[in-house]
C-alpha positions in Angstrom: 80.4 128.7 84.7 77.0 130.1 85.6 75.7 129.9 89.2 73.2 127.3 88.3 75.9 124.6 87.0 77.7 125.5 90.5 77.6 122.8 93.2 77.9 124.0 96.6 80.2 121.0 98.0 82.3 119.0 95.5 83.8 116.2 98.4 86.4 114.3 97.0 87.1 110.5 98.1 84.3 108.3 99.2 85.8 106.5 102.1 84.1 106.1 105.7 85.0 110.2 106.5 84.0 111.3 103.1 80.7 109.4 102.4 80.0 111.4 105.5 81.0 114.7 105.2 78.3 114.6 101.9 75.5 113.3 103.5 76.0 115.4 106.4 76.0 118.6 104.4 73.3 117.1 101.9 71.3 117.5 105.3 72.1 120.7 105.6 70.0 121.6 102.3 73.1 121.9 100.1 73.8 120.5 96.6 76.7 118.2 97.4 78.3 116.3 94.4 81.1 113.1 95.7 83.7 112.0 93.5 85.8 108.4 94.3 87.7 107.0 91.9 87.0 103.3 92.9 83.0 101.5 93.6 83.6 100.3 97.1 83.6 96.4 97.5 80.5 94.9 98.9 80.5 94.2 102.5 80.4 90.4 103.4 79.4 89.2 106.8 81.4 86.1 105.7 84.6 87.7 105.2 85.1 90.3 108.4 87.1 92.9 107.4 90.3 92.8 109.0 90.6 96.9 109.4 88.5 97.9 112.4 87.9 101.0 114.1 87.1 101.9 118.0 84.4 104.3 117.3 84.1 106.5 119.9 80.2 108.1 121.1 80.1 111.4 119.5 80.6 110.1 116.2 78.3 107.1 116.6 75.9 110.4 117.1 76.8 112.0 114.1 75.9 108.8 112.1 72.9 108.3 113.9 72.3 112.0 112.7 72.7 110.2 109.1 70.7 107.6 109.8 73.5 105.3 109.0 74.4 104.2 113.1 71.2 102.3 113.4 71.9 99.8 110.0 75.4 99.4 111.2 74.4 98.2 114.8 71.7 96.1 113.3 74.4 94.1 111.4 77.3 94.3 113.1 79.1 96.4 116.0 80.8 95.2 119.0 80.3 97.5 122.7 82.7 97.6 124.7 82.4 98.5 128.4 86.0 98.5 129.5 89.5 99.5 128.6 92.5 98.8 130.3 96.1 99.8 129.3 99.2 98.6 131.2 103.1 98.2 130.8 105.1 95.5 130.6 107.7 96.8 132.8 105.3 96.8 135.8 103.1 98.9 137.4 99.8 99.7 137.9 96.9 99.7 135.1 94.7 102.5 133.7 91.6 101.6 133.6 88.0 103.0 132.1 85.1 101.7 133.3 81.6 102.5 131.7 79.9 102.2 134.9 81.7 104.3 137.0 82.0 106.9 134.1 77.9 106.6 134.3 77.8 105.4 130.3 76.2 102.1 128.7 79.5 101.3 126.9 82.6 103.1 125.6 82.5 102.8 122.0 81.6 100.2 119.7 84.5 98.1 117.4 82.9 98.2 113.5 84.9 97.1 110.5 85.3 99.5 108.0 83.6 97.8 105.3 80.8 97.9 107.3 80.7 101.8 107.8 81.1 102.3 104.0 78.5 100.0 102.7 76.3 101.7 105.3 77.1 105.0 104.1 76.8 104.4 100.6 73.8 102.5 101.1 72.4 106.0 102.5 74.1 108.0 99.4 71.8 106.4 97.3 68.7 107.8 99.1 70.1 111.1 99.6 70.3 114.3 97.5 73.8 113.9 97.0 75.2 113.0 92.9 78.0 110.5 92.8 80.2 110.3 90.5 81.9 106.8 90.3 84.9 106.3 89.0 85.9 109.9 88.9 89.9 111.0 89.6 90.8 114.6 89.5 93.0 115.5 87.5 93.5 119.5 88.0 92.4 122.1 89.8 91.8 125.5 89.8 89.9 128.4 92.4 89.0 132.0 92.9 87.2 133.7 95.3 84.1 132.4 93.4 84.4 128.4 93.9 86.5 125.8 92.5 86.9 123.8 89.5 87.9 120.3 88.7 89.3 118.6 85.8 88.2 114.9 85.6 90.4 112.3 84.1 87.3 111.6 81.7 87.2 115.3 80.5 84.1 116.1 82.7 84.6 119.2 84.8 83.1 120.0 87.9 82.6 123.1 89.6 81.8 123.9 93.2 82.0 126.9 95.4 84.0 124.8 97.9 86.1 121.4 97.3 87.0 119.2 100.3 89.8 116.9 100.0 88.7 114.0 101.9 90.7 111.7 99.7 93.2 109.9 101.9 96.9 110.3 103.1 98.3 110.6 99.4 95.5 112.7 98.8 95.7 114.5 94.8 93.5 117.2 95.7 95.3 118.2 98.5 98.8 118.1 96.4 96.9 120.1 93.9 95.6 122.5 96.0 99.8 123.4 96.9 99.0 121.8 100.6 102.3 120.4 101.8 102.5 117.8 104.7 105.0 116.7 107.7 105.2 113.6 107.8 107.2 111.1 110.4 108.1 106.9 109.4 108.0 105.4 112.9 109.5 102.4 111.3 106.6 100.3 112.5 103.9 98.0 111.2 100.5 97.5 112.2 100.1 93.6 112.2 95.7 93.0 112.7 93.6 90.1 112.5 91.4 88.0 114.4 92.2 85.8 117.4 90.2 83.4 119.6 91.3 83.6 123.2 90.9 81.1 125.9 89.2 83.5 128.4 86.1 85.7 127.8 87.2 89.1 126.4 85.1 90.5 128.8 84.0 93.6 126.5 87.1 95.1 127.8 89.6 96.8 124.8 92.9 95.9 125.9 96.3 97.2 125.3 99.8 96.4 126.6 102.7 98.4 125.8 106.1 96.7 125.2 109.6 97.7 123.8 108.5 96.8 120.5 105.1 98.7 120.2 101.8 98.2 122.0 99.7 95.2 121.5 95.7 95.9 121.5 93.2 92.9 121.8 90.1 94.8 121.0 86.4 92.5 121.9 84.5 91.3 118.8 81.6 89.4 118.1 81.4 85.5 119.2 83.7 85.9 121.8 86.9 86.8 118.8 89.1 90.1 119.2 90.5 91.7 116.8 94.3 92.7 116.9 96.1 95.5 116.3 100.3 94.2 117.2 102.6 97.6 116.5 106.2 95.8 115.2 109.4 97.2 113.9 109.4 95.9 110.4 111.3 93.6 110.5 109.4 91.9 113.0 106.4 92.5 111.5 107.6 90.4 108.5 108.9 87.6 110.6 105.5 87.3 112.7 103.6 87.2 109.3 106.1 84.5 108.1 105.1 82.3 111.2 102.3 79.5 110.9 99.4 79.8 113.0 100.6 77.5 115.9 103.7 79.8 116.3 101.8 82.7 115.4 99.5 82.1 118.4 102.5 81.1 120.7 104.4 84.4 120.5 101.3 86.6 120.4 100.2 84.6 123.7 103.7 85.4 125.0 103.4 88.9 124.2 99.8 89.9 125.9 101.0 88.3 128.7 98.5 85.2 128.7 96.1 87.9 130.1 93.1 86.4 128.3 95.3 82.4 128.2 96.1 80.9 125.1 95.3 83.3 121.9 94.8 81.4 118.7 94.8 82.8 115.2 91.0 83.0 113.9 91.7 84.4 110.3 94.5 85.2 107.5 96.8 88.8 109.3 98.2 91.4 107.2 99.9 94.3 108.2 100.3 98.1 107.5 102.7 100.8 107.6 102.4 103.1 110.5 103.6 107.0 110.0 102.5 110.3 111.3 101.3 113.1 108.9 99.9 116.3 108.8 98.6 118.8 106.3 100.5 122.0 106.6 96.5 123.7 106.6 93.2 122.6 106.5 92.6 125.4 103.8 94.1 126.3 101.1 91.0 129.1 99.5 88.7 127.1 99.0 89.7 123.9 99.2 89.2 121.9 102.3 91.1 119.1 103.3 89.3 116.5 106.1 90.5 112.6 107.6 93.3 111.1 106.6 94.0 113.4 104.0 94.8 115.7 106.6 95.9 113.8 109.5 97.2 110.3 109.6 98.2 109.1 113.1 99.7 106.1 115.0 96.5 103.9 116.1 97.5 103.1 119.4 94.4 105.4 120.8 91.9 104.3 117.9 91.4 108.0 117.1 91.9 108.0 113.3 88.6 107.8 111.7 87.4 109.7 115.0 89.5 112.8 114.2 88.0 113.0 110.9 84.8 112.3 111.3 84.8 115.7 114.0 86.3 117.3 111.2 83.1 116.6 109.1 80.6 117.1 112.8 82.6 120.7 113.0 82.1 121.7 109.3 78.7 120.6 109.4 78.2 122.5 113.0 79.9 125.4 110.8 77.4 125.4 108.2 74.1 124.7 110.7 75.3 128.3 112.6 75.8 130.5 109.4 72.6 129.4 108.4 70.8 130.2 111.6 72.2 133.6 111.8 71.6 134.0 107.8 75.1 134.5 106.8 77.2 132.9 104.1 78.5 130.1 105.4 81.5 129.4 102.5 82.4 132.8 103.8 86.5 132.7 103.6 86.8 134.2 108.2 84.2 131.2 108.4 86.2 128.5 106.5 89.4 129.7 108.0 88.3 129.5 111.4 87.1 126.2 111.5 90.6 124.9 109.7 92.5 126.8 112.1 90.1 124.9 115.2 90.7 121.3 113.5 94.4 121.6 112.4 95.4 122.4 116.1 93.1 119.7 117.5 94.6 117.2 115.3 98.3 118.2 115.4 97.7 118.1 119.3 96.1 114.4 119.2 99.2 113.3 116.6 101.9 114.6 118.7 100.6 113.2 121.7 100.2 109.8 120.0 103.8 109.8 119.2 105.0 111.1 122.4 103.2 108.0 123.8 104.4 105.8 121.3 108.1 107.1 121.8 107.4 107.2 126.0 106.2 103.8 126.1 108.1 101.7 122.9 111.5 101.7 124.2 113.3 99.3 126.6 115.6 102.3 128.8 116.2 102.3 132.1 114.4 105.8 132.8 111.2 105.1 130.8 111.0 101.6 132.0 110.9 103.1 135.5 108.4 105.9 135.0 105.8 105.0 132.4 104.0 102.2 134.8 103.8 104.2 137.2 102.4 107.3 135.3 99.8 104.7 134.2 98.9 103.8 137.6 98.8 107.4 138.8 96.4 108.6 136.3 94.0 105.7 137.1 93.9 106.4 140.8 92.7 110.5 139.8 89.2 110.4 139.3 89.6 114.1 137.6 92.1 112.8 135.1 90.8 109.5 134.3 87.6 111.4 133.5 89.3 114.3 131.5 91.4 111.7 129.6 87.8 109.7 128.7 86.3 113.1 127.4 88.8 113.9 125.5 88.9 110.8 123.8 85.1 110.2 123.5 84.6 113.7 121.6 82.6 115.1 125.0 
């Protein structure tokens, strides 16, 4: 194809991490053309979404950079101003504190249909072409760009593709990208609660033999929960009625916040680690869940990938202040080599937690309070640990 019919970004997937890797490279003055295969559901205040993220402050400055923050905390986001993680088997708690770590809040809890409607709301003022539906059906690449195969004949070419197109990602299997991947054997059971006490804009999160337990603050003095279950407890507690429902989730946080009661319908999801083998395979890109999925004990999910998107944009902004190609293949390695060690670092530690903390032995049971306790009583480390999870 001649350069003219060439796109610089072809972004495939149009989830919260895709929507913005095009907009933020739209901004960036390239031609960007997105390709989902489904028209996102409307958003409904009515009907809160059940999936929620802990969106942490560097990425709440990325989309502010896309003017998509503002619209989002306009209709709907949650601060919080405290965290505070603690053991069932005793000792002390960790605990974060925005004052003391001289911030107005944390993060903010937004529900992901939130984020998406915001995002494609911004799409349709931006420079970017969608293409909706649109599956990929095959690929191929040279050193020149990339070309896809739609599944209505249409074919797009591009002198990058980025697989941002979830966990079971096509382009990434296309691409020859293989994954490790790890069952914990767990389910994520979420929903919303109403709790006797005031939340206190704290995020909360106990850890027991079965899996953590996070009350996260939302609006009207709700929380959201996210229970981590062995599966077959994850079935029973979806099985239970709303009275029993409430009783054994009460039970389980420890009455911390008094009686929880169940404030809308719970579902549950399957909780694995995976990671792409590369970030880059030529010139394909892979970005979010398509290259890392990871337990969500920490809320860092949609965090990792959207500081894959900040670091390719951040890529693209240099090259182009220096005057260089900034598709150039050192370029595009570099930055996949940067993100793949980050996230394999923040995956592994997840599941060292998870495994640390979701076990009933003797050893474990003694040490892991105490660690918690430790780590709160360093200044240095409690502050390390919140930069590193904030994206500072």
């Amino acid at each position: 194809m001649s350069r003219r019919d060439l796109h610089d970004v072809a972004v495939v997937g149009g989830g919260v991490v895709g929507a913005a890797c095009a907009l933020a490279l739209a901004g960036q003055g390239l031609d960007v053309c997105l390709l989902e295969a489904t028209q996102p559901a409307p958003w409904s205040a009515a009907d809160p979404d059940l999936r929620v993220y802990a969106l942490a402050p560097d990425n709440a400055a990325l989309l502010d950079a896309l003017d998509a923050w503002r619209p989002v905390r306009a209709t709907r986001a949650q601060p919080y101003r405290r965290m505070q993680v603690w053991d069932a088997g005793g000792g002390d708690a960790l605990c974060f504190d925005a004052d003391a770590l001289a911030r107005r809040e944390l993060g903010w809890i937004v529900e992901h249909g939130l984020l998406v409607d915001v995002l494609w709301r911004a799409l349709r003022h931006s420079t970017v072409r969608v293409r909706c539906p649109a599956r990929v059906e095959a690929m191929e690449q040279d050193d020149d760009g990339v070309r896809l195969r739609l599944d209505d004949g249409v074919r797009v070419a591009a002198r990058i593709a980025i697989a941002a197109d979830g966990a079971a990602s096509r382009l990434r299997t296309l691409a020859g990208i293989g994954v490790d991947g790890r069952d914990y054997a767990q389910r994520g059971v979420v929903g919303y609660v109403q709790t006797e006490r005031p939340h206190e804009d704290t995020a909360w999160q106990r850890f027991l033999p079965s899996g953590p337990l996070a009350l996260l603050p939302w609006v009207d003095g709700r929380c959201s929960i996210v229970w981590t279950l062995p599966n077959d407890e994850a079935a029973r507690v979806l099985a239970l009625g709303d009275h029993d429902f409430g009783r054994e989730l009460t039970a389980a946080f420890d009455a911390r916040l008094g009686t929880v009661v169940p404030a809308s319908r719970r579902v549950a999801f399957p909780l694995q680690r995976q990671l792409s083998a590369t970030q880059q395979a030529g010139r394909v890109l892979v970005v979010g869940d398509a290259a890392h999925a990871v337990h969500p004990l920490a809320g860092q999910g949609v965090n990792l990938g959207l500081r894959d998107v900040a670091a390719l944009r951040a890529l693209v902004t240099d090259a182009r202040g220096r005057r260089v190609d900034w598709d150039s293949p050192h370029r595009l390695a570099r930055w996949a080599r940067t993100r793949r060690s980050e996230n394999a670092v923040a995956a592994h530690a997840f599941e060292g937690i998870n495994r640390l903390f979701s076990n009933d032995g003797v050893a474990s049971t003694l040490l892991r309070g105490h660690l918690l306790g430790i780590a709160g009583r360093l200044p240095p480390v409690l502050d390390a640990l919140w930069r590193r999870a904030a994206g500072t």
